[in-house]
PDB file as gemmi writes it, atoms N, CA and C in Angstrom:
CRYST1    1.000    1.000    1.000  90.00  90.00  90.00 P 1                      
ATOM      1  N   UNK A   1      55.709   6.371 -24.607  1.00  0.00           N  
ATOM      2  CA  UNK A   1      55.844   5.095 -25.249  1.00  0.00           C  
ATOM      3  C   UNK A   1      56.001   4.015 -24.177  1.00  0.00           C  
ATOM      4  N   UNK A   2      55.403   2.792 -24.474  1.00  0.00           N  
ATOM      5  CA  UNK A   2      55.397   1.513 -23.441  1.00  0.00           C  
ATOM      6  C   UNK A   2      56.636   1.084 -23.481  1.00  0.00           C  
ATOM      7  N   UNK A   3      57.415   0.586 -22.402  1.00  0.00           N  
ATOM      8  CA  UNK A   3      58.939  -0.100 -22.461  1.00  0.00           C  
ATOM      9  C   UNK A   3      58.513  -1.460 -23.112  1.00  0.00           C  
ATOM     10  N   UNK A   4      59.411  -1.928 -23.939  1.00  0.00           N  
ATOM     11  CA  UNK A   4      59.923  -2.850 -24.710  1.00  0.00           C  
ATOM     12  C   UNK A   4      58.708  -4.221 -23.983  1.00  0.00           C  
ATOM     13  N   UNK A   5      58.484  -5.379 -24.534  1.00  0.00           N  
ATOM     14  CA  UNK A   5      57.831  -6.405 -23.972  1.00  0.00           C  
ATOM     15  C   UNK A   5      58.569  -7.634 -24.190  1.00  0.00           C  
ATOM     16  N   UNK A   6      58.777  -8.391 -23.189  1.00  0.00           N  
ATOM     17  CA  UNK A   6      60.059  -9.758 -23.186  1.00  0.00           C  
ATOM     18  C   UNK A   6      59.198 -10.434 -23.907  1.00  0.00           C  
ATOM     19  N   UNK A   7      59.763 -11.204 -24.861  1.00  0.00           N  
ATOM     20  CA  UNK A   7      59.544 -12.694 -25.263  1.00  0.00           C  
ATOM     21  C   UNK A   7      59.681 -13.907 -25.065  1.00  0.00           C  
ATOM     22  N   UNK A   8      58.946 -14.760 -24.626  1.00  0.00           N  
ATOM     23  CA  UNK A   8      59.278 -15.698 -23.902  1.00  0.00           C  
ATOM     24  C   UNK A   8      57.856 -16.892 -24.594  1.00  0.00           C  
ATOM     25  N   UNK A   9      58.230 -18.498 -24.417  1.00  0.00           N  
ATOM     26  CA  UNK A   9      57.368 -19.122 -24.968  1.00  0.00           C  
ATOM     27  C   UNK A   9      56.479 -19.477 -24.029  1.00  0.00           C  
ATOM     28  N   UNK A  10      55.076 -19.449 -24.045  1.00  0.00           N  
ATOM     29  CA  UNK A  10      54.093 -19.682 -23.319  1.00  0.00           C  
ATOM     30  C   UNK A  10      54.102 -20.701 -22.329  1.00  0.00           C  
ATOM     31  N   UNK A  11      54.806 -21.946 -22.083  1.00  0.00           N  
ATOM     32  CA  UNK A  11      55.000 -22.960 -21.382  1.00  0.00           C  
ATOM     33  C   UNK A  11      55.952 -22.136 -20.459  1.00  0.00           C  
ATOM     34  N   UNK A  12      56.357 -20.764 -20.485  1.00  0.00           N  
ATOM     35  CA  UNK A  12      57.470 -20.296 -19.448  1.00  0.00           C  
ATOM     36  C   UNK A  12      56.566 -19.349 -18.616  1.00  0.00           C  
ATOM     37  N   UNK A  13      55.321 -18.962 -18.764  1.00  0.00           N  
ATOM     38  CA  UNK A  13      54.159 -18.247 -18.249  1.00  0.00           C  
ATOM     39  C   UNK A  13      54.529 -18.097 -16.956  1.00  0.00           C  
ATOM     40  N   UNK A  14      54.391 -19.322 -16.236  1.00  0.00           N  
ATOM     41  CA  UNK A  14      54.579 -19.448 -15.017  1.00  0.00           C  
ATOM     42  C   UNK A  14      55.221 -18.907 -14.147  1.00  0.00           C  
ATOM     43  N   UNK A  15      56.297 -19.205 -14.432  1.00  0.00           N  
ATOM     44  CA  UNK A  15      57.532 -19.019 -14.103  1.00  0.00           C  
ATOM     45  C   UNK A  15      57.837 -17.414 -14.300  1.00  0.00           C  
ATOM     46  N   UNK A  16      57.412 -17.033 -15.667  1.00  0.00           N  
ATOM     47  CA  UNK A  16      57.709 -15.534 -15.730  1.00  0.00           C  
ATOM     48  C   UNK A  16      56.909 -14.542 -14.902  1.00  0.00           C  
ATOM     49  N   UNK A  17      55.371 -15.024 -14.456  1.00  0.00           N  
ATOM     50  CA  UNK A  17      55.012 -13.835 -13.811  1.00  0.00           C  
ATOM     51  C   UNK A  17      55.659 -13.871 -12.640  1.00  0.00           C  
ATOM     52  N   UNK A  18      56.552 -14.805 -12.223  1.00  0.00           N  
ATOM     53  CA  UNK A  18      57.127 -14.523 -10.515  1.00  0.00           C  
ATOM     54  C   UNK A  18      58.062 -13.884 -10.248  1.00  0.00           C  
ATOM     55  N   UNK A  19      58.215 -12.524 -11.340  1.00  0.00           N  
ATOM     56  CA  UNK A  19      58.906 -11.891 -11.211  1.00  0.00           C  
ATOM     57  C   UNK A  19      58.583 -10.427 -11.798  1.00  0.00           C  
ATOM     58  N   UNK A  20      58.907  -9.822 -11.496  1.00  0.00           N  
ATOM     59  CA  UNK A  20      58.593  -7.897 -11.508  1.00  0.00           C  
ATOM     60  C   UNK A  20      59.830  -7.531 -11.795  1.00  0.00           C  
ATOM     61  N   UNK A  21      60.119  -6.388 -12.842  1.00  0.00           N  
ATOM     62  CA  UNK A  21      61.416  -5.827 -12.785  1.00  0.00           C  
ATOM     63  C   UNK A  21      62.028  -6.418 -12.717  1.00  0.00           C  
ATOM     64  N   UNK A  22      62.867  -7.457 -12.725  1.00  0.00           N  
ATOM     65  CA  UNK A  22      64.042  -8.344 -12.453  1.00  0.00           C  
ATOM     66  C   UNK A  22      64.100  -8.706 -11.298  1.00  0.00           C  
ATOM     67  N   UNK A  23      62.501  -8.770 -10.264  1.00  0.00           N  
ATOM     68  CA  UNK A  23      63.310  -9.156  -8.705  1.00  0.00           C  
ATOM     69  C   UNK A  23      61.712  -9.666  -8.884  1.00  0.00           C  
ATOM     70  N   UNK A  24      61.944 -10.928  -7.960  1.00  0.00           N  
ATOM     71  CA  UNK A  24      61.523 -11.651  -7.521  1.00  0.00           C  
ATOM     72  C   UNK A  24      59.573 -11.106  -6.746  1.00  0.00           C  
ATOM     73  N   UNK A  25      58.572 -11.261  -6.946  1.00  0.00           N  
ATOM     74  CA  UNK A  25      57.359 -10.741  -6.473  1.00  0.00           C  
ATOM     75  C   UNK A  25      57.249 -10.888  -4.790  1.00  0.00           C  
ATOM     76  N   UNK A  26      56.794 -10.316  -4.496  1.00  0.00           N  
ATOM     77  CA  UNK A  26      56.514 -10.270  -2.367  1.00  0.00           C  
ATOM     78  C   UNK A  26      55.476 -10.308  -2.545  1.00  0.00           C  
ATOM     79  N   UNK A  27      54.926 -11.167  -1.565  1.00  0.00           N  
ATOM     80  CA  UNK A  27      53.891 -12.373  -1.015  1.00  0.00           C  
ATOM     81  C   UNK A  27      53.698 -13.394  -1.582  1.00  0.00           C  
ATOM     82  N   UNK A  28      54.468 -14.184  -1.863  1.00  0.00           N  
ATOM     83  CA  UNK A  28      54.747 -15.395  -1.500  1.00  0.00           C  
ATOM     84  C   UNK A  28      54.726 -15.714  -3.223  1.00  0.00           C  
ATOM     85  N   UNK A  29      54.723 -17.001  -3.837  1.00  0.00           N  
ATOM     86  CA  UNK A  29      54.092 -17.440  -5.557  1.00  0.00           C  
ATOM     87  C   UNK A  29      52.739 -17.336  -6.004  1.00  0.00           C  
ATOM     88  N   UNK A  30      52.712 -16.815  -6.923  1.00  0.00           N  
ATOM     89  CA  UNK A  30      51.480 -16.783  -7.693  1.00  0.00           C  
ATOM     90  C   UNK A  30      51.122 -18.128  -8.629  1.00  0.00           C  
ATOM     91  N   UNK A  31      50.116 -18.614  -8.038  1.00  0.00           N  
ATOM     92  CA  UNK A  31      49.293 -20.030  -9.030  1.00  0.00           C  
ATOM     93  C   UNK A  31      48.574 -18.869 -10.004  1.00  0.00           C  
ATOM     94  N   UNK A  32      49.265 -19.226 -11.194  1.00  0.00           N  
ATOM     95  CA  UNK A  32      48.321 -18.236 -12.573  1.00  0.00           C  
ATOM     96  C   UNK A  32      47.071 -19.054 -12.650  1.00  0.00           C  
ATOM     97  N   UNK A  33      47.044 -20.359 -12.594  1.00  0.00           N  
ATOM     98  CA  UNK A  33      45.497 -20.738 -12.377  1.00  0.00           C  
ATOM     99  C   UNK A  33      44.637 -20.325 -11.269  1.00  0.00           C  
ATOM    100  N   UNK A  34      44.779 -19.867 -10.299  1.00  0.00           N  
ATOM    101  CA  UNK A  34      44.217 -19.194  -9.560  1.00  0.00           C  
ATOM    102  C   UNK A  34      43.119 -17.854  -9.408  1.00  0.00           C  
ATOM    103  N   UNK A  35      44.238 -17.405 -10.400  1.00  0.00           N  
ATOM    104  CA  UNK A  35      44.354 -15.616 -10.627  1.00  0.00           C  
ATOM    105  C   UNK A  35      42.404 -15.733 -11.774  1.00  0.00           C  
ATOM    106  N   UNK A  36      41.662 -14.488 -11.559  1.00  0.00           N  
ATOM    107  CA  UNK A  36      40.428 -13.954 -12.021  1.00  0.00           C  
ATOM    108  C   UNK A  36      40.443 -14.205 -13.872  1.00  0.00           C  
ATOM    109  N   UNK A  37      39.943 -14.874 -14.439  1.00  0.00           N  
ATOM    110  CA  UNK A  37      40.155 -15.279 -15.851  1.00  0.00           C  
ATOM    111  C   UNK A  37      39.201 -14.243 -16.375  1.00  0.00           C  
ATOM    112  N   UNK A  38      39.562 -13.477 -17.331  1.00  0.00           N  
ATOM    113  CA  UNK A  38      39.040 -12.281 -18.516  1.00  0.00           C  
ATOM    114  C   UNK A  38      39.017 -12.916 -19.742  1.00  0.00           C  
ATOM    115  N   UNK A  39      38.159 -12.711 -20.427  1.00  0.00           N  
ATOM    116  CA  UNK A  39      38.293 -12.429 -22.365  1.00  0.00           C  
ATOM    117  C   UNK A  39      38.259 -11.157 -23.064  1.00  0.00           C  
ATOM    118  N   UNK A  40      38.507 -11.543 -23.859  1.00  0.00           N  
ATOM    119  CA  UNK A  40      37.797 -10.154 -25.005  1.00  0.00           C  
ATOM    120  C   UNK A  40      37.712 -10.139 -26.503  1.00  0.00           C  
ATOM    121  N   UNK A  41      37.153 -10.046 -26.838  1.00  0.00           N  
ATOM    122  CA  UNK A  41      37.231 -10.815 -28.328  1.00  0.00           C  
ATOM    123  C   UNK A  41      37.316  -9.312 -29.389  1.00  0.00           C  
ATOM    124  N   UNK A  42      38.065  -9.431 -30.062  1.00  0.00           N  
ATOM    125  CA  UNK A  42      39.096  -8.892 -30.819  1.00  0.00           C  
ATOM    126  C   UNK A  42      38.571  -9.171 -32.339  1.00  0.00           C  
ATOM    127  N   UNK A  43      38.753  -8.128 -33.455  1.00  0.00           N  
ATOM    128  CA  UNK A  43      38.295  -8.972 -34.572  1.00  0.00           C  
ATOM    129  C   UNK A  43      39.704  -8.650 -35.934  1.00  0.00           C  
ATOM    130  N   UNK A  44      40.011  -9.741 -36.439  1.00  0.00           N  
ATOM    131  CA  UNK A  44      40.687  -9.623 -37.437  1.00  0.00           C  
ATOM    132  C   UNK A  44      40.132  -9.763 -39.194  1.00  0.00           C  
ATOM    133  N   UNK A  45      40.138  -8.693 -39.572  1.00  0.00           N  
ATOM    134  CA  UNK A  45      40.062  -8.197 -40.903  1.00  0.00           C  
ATOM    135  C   UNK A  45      40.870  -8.450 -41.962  1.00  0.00           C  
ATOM    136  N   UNK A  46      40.115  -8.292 -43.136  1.00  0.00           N  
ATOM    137  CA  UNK A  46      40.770  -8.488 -44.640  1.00  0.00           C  
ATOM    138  C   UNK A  46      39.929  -7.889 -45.573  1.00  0.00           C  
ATOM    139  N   UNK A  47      40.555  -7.004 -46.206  1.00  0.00           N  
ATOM    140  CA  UNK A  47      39.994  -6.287 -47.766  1.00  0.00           C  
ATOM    141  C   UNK A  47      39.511  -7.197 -48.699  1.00  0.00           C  
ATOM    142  N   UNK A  48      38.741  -7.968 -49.723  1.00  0.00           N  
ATOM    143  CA  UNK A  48      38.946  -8.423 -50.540  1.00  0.00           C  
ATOM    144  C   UNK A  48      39.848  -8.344 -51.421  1.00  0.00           C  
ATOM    145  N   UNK A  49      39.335  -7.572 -51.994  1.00  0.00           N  
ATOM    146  CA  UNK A  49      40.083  -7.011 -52.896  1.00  0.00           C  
ATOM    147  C   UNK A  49      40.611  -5.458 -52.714  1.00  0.00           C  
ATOM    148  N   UNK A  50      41.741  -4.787 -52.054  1.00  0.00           N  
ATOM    149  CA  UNK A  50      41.461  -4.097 -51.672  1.00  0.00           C  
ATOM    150  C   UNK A  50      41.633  -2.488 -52.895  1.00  0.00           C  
ATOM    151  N   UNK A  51      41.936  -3.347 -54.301  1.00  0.00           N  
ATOM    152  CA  UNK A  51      42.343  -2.316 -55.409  1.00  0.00           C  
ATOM    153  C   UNK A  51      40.843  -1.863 -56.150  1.00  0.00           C  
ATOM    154  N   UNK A  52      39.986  -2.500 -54.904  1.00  0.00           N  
ATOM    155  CA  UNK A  52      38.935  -1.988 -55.630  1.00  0.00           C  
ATOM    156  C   UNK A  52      38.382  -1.017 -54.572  1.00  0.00           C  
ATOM    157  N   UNK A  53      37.275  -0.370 -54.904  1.00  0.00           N  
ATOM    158  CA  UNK A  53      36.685   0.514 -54.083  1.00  0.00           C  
ATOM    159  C   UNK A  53      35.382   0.088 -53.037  1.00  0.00           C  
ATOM    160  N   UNK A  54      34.917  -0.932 -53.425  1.00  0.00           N  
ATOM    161  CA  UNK A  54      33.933  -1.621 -52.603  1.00  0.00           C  
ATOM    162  C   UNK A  54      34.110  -2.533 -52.505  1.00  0.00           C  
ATOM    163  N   UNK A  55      35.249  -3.537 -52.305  1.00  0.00           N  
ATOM    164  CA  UNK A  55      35.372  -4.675 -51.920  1.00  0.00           C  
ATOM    165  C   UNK A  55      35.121  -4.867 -50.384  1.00  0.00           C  
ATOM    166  N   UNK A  56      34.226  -5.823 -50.332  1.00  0.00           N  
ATOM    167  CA  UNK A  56      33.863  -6.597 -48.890  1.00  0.00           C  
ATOM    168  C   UNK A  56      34.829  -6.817 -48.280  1.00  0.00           C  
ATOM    169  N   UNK A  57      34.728  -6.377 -46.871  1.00  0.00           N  
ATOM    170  CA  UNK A  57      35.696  -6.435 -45.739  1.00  0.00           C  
ATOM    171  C   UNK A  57      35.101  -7.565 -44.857  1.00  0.00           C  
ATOM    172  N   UNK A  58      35.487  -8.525 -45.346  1.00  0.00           N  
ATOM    173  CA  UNK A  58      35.511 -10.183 -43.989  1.00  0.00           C  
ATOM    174  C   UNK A  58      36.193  -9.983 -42.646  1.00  0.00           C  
ATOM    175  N   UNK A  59      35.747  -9.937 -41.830  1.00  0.00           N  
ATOM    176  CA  UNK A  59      35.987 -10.089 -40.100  1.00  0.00           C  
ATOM    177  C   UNK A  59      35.558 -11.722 -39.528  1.00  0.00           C  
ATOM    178  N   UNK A  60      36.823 -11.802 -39.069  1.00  0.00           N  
ATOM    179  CA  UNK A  60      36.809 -13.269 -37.958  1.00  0.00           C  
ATOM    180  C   UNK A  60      36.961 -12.594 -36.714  1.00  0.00           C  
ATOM    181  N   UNK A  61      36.033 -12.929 -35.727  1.00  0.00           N  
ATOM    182  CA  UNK A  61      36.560 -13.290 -34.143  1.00  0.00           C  
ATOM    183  C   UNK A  61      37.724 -13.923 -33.807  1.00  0.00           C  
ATOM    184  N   UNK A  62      38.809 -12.821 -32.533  1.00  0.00           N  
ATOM    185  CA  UNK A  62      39.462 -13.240 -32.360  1.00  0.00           C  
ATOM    186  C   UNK A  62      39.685 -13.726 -30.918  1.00  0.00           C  
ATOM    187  N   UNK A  63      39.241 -14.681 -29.929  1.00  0.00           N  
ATOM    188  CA  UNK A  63      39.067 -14.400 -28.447  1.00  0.00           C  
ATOM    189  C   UNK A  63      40.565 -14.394 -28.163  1.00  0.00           C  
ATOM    190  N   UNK A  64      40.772 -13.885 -27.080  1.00  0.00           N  
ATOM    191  CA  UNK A  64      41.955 -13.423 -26.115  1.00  0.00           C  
ATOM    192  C   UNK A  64      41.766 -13.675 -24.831  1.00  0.00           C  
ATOM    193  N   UNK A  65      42.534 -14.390 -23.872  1.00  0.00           N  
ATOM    194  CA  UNK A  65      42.392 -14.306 -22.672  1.00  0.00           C  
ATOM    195  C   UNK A  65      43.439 -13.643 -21.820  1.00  0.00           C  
ATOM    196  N   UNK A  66      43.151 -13.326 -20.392  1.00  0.00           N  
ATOM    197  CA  UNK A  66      44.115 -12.504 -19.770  1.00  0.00           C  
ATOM    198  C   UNK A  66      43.552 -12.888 -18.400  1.00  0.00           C  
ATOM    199  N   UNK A  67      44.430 -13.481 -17.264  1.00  0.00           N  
ATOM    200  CA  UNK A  67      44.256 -13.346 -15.669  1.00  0.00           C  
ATOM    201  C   UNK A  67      44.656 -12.316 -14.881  1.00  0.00           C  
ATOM    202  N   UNK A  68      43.798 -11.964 -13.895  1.00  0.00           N  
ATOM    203  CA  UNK A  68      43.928 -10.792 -12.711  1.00  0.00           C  
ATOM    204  C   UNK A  68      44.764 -11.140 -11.761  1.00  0.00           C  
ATOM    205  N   UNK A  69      46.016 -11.023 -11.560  1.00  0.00           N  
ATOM    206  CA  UNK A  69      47.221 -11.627 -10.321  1.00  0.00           C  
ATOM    207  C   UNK A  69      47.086 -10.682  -9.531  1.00  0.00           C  
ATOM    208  N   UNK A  70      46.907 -11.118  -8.496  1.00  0.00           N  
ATOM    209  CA  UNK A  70      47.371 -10.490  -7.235  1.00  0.00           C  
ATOM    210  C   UNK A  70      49.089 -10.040  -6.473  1.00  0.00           C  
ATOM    211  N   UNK A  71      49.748  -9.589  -5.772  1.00  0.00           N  
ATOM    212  CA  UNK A  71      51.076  -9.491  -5.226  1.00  0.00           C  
ATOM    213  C   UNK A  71      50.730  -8.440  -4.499  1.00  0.00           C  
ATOM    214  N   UNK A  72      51.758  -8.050  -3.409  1.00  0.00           N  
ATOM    215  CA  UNK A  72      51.554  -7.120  -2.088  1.00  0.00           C  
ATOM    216  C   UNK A  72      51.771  -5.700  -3.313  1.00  0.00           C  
ATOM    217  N   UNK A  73      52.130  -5.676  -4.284  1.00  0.00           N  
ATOM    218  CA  UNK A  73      52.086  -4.120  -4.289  1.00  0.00           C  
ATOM    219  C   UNK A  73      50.473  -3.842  -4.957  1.00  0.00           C  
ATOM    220  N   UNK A  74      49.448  -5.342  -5.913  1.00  0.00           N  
ATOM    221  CA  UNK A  74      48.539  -5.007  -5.851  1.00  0.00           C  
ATOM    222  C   UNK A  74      48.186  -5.673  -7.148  1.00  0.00           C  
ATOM    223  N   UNK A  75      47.398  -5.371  -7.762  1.00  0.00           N  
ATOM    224  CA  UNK A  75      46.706  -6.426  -8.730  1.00  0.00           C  
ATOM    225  C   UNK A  75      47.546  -6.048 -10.525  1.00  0.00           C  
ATOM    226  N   UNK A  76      48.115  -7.060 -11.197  1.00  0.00           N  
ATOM    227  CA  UNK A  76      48.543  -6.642 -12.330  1.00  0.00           C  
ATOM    228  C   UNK A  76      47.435  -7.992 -13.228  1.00  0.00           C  
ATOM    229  N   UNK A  77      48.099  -7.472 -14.733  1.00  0.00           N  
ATOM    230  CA  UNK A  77      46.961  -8.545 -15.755  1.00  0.00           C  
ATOM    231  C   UNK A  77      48.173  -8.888 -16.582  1.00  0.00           C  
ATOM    232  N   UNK A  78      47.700  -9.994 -17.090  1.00  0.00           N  
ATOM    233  CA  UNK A  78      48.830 -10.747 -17.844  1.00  0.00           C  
ATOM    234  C   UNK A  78      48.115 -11.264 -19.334  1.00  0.00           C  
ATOM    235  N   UNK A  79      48.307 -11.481 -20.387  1.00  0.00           N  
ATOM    236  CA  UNK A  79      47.528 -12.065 -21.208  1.00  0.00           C  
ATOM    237  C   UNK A  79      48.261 -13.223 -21.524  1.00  0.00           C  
ATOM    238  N   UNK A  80      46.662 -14.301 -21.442  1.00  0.00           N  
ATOM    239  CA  UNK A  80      47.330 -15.919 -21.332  1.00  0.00           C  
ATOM    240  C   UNK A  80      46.447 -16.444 -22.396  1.00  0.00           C  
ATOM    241  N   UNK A  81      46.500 -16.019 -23.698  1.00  0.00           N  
ATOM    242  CA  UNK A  81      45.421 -16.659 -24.965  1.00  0.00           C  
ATOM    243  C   UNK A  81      46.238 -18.123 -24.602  1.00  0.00           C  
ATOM    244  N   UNK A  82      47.833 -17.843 -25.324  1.00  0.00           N  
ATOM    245  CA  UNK A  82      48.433 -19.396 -25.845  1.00  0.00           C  
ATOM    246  C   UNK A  82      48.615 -20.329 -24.761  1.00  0.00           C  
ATOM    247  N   UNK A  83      48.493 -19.863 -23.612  1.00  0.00           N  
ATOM    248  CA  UNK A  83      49.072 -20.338 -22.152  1.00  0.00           C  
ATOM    249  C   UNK A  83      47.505 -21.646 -21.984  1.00  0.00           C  
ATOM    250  N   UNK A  84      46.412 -20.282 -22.115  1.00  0.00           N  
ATOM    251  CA  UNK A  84      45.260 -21.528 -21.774  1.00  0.00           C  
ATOM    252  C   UNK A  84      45.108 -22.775 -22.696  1.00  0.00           C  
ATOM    253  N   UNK A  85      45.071 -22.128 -24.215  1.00  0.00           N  
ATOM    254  CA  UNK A  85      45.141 -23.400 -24.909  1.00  0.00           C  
ATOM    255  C   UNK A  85      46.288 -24.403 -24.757  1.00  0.00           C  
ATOM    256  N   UNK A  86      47.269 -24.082 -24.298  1.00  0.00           N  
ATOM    257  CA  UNK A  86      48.204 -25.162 -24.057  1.00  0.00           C  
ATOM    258  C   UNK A  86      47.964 -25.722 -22.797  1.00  0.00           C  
ATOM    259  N   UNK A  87      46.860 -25.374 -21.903  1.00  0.00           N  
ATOM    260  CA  UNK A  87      46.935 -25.977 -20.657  1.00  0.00           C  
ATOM    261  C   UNK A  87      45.373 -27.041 -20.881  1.00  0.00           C  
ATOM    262  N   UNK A  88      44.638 -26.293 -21.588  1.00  0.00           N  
ATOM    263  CA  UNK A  88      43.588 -27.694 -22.374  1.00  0.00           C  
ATOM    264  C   UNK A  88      43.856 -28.885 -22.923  1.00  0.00           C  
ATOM    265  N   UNK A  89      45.179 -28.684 -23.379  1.00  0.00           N  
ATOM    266  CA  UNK A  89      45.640 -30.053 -24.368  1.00  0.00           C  
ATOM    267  C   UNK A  89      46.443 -29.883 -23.351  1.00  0.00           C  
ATOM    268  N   UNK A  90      47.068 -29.974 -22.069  1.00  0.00           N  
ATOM    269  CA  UNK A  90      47.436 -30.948 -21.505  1.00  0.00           C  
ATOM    270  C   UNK A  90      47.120 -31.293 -20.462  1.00  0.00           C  
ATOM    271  N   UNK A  91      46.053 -30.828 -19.954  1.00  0.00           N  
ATOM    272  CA  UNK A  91      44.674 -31.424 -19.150  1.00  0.00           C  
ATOM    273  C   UNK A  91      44.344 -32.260 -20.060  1.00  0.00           C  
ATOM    274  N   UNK A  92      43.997 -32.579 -21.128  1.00  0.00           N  
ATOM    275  CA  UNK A  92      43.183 -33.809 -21.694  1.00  0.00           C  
ATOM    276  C   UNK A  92      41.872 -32.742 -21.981  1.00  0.00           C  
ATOM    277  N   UNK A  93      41.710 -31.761 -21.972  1.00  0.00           N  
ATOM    278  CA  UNK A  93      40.053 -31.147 -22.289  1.00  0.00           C  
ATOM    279  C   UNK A  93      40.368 -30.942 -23.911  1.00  0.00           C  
ATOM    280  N   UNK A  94      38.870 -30.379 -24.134  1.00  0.00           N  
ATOM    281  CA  UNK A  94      38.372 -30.281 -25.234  1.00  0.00           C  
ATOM    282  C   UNK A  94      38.774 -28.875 -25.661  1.00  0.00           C  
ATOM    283  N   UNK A  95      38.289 -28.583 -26.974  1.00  0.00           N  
ATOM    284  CA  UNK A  95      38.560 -26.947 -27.671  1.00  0.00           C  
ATOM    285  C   UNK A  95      37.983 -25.543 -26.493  1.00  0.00           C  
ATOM    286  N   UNK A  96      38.748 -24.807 -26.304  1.00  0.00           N  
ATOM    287  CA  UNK A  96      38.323 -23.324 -25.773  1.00  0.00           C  
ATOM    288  C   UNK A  96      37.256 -22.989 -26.719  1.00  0.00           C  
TER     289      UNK A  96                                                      
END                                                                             
């Protein structure tokens, strides 16, 4: 089983990857804008109706993003969906 995952609000991104285990990362700060940008698009579902036996199953696209960080012990991934859209609206850009 995966250990537990912290919660924290996306404007704290930053700040949270500069740290591993409770101690501090070696080689120096990580700029998360920096770091190799990934997607993957994900799809979320719904039954119609699902008390029936052939009710149409509707799928939306869901994109996801995630950056490649670097640190001396070696490359980890982080997922930054809410992080980027909050960094569009406050750059002044347009929709992801």
């Amino acid at each position: 089983m995966t250990p537990p995952c912290r919660v924290f609000p996306a404007s704290q991104l930053e700040s949270e990857i500069q740290v591993n285990d409770g101690k501090l990362r070696k080689g120096g700060r990580i700029n998360l804008s920096a770091c190799e940008l990934f997607s993957m698009v994900q799809y979320e579902c719904q039954i119609d109706r699902p008390e029936i036996a052939n009710s149409p199953v509707r799928c939306w696209p869901v994109q996801r993003w995630f950056r490649r960080c670097q640190d001396k012990r070696g490359s980890f991934m982080v997922e930054t969906t809410l992080w980027e859209g909050n960094k569009v609206k406050n750059d002044g850009g347009g929709s992801t």
